[in-house]
MIRO-422229 format. One record per residue: residue number from 1; residue in three letters; chain; x, y negated, z of N, C-alpha, C, CB in turn. Coordinates in Angstrom, 3 decimals, always signed. Glycine has a CB too. Layout:
BEGIN
[node NUM; "ALA"; "A"; [X; Y; Z]; [X; Y; Z]; [X; Y; Z]; [X; Y; Z]] ...
END
This chain:
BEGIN
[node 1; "UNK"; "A"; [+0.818; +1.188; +0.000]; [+0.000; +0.000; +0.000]; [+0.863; -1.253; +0.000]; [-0.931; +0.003; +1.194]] [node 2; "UNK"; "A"; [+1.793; -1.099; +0.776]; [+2.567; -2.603; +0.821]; [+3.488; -2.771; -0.295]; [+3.492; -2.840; +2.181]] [node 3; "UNK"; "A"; [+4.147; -1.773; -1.106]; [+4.189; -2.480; -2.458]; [+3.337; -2.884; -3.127]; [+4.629; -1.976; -3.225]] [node 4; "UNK"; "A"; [+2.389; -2.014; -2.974]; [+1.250; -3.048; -4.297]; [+0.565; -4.004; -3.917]; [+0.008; -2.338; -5.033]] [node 5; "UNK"; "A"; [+0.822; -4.418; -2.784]; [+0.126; -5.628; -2.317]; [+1.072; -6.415; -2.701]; [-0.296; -5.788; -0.857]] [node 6; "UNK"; "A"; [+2.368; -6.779; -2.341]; [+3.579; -7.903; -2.225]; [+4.387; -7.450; -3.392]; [+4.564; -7.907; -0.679]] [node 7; "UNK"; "A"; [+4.148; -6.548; -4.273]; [+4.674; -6.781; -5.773]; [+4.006; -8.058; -6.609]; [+4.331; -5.382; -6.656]] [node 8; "UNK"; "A"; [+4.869; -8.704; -7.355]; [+4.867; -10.382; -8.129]; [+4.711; -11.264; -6.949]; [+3.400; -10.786; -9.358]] [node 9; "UNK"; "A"; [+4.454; -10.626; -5.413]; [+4.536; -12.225; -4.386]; [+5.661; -13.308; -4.429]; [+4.662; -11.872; -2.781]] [node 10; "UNK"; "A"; [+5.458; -14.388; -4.413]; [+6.466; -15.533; -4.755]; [+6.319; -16.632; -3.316]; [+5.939; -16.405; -6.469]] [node 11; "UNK"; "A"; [+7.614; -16.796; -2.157]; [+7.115; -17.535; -1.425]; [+7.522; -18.541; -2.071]; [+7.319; -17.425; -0.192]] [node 12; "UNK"; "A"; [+6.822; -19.699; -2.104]; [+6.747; -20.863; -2.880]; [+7.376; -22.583; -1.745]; [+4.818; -20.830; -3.433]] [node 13; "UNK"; "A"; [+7.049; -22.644; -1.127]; [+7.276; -24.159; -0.354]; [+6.744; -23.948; +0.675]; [+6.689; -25.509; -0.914]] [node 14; "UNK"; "A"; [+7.471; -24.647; +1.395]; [+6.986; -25.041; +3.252]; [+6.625; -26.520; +2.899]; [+8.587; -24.955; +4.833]] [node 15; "UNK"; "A"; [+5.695; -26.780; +3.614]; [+5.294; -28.334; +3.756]; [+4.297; -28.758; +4.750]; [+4.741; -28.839; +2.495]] [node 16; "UNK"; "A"; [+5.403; -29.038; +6.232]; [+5.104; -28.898; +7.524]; [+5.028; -27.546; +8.023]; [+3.999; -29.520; +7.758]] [node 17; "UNK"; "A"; [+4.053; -27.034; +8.196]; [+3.726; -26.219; +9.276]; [+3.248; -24.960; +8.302]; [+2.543; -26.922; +10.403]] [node 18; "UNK"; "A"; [+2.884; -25.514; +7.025]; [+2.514; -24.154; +6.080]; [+3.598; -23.844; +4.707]; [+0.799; -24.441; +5.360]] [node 19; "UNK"; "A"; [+3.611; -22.766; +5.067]; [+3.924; -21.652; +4.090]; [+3.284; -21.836; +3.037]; [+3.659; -20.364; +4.486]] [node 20; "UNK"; "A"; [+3.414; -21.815; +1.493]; [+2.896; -21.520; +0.195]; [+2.997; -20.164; +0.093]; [+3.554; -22.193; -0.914]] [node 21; "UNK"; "A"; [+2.660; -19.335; -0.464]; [+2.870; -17.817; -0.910]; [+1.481; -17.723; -2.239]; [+2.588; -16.481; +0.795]] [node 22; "UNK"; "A"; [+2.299; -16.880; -3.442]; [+1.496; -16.939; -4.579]; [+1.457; -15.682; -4.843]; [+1.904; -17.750; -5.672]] [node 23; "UNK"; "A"; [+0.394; -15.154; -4.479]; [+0.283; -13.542; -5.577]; [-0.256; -13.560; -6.836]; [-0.683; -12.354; -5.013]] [node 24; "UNK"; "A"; [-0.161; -12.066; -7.846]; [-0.431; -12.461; -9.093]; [-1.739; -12.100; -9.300]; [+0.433; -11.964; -10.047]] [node 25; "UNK"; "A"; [-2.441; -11.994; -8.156]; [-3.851; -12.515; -8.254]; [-4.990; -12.838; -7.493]; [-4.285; -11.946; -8.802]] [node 26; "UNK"; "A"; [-6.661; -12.879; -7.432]; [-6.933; -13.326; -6.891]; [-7.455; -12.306; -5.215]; [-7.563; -14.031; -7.787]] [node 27; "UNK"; "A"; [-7.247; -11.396; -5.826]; [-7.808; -10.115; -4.991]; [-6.901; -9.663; -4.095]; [-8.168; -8.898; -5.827]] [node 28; "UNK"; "A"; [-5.518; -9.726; -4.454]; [-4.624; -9.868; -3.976]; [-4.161; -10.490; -2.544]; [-4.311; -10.230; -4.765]] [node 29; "UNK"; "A"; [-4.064; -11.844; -3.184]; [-3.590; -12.991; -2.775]; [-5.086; -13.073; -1.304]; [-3.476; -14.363; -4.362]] [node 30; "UNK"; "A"; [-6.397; -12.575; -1.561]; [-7.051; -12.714; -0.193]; [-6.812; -11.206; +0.373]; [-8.799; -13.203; -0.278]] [node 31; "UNK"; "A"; [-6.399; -10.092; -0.513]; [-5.862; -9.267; +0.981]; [-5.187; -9.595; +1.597]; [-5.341; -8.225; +1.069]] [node 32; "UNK"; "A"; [-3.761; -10.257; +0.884]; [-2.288; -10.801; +1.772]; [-2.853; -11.803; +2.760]; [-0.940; -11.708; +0.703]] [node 33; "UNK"; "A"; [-3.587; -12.756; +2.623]; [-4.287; -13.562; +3.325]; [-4.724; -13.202; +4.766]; [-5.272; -13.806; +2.591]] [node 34; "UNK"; "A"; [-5.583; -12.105; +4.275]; [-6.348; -11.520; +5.290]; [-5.802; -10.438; +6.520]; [-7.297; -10.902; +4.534]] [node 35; "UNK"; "A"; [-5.023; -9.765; +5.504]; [-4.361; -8.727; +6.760]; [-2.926; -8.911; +7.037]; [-4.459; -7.094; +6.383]] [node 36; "UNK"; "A"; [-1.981; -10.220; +6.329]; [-0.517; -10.507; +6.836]; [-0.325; -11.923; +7.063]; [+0.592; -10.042; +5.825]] [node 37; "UNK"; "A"; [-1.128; -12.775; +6.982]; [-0.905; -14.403; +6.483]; [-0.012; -14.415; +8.181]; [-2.875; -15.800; +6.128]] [node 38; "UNK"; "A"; [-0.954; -13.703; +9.106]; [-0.101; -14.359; +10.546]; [+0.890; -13.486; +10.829]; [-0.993; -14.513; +12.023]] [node 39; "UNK"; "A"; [+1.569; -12.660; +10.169]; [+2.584; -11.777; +10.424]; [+3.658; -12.393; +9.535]; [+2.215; -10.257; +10.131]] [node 40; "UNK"; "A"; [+3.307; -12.706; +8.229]; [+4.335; -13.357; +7.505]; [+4.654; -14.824; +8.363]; [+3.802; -13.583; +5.873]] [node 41; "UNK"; "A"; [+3.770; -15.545; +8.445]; [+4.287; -17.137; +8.958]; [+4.776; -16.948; +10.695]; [+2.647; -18.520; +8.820]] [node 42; "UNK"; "A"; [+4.725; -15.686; +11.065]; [+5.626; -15.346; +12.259]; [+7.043; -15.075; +11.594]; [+5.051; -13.966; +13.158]] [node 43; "UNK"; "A"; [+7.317; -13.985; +10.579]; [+8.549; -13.765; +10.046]; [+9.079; -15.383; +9.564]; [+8.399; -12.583; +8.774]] [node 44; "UNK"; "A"; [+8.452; -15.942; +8.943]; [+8.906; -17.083; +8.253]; [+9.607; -18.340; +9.499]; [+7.451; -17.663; +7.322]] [node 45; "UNK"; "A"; [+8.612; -17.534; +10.825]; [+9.474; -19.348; +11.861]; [+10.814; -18.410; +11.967]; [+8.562; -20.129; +14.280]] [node 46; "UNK"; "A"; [+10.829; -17.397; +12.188]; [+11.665; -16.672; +12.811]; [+13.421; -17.150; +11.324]; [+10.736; -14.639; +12.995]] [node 47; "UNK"; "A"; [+12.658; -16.717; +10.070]; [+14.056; -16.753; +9.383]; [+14.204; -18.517; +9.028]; [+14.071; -15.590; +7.751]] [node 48; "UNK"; "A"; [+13.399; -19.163; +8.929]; [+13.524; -20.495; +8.570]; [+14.061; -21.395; +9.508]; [+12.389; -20.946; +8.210]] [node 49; "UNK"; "A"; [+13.177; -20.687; +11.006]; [+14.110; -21.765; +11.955]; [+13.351; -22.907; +12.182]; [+15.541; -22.304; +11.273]] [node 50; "UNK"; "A"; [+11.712; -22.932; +11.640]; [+10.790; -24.019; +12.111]; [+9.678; -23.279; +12.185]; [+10.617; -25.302; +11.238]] [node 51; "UNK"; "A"; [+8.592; -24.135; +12.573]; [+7.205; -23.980; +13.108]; [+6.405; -23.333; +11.745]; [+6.524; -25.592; +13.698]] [node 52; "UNK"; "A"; [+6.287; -22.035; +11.708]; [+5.055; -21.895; +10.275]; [+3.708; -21.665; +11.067]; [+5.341; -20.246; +8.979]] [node 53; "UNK"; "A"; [+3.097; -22.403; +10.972]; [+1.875; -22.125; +11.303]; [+1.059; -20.879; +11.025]; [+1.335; -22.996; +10.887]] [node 54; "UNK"; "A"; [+1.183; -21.172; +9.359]; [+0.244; -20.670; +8.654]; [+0.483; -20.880; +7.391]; [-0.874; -21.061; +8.981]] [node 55; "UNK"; "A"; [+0.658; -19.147; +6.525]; [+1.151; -19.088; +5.054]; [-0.351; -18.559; +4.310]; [+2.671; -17.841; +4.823]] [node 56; "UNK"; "A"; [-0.600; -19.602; +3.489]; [-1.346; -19.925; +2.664]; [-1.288; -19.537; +1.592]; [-1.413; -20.814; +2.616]] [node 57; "UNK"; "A"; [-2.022; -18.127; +1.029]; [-1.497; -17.060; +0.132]; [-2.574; -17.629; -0.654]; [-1.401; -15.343; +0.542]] [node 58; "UNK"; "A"; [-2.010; -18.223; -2.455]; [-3.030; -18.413; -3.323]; [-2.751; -17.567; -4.711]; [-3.177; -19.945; -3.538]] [node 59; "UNK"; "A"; [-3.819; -17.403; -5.716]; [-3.389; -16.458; -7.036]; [-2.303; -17.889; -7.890]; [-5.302; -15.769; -8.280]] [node 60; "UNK"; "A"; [-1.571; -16.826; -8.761]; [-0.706; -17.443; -9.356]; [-1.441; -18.550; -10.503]; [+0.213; -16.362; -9.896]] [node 61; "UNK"; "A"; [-2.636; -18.452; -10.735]; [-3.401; -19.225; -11.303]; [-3.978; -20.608; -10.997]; [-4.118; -18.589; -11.434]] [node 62; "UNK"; "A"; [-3.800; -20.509; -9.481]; [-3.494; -22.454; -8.924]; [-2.080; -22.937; -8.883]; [-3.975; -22.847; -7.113]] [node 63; "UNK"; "A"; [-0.873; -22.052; -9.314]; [+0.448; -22.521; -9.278]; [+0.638; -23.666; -10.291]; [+1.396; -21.385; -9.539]] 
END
C-alpha cells in the first residue's frame, strides 16, 4: 500500500507552518491527506528543523 500511495509524491514548499505535498492525483492525494498528512508534517518538523503544522497534500493538477 505505501508504495502506491507515495509513488509520483512531490514535497513541494513550506510556507510557515505548512507543508505543500502533490500527488499524481486526486484520490490519492485525499488518501495521503487523510491517513498521513499528521505523520508526515511530524517527520517534516523533525528533518527540517521548524514547526510543520500541517502538510497539505493536493493532485498534481493544482500545481
Amino acid at each position: 500500500m505505501f508504495y502506491r500511495v507515495f509513488a509520483g509524491v512531490r514535497f513541494a514548499e513550506v510556507d510557515g507552518p505548512l507543508l505543500y505535498v502533490y500527488a499524481k492525483d486526486e484520490s490519492i492525494a485525499a488518501e495521503i491527506e487523510e491517513d498521513f498528512a499528521l505523520v508526515i508534517a511530524d517527520l517534516a518538523t523533525e528533518i527540517l528543523k521548524q514547526a510543520i503544522e500541517v502538510a497539505v497534500v493536493l493532485p498534481k493538477v493544482f500545481q
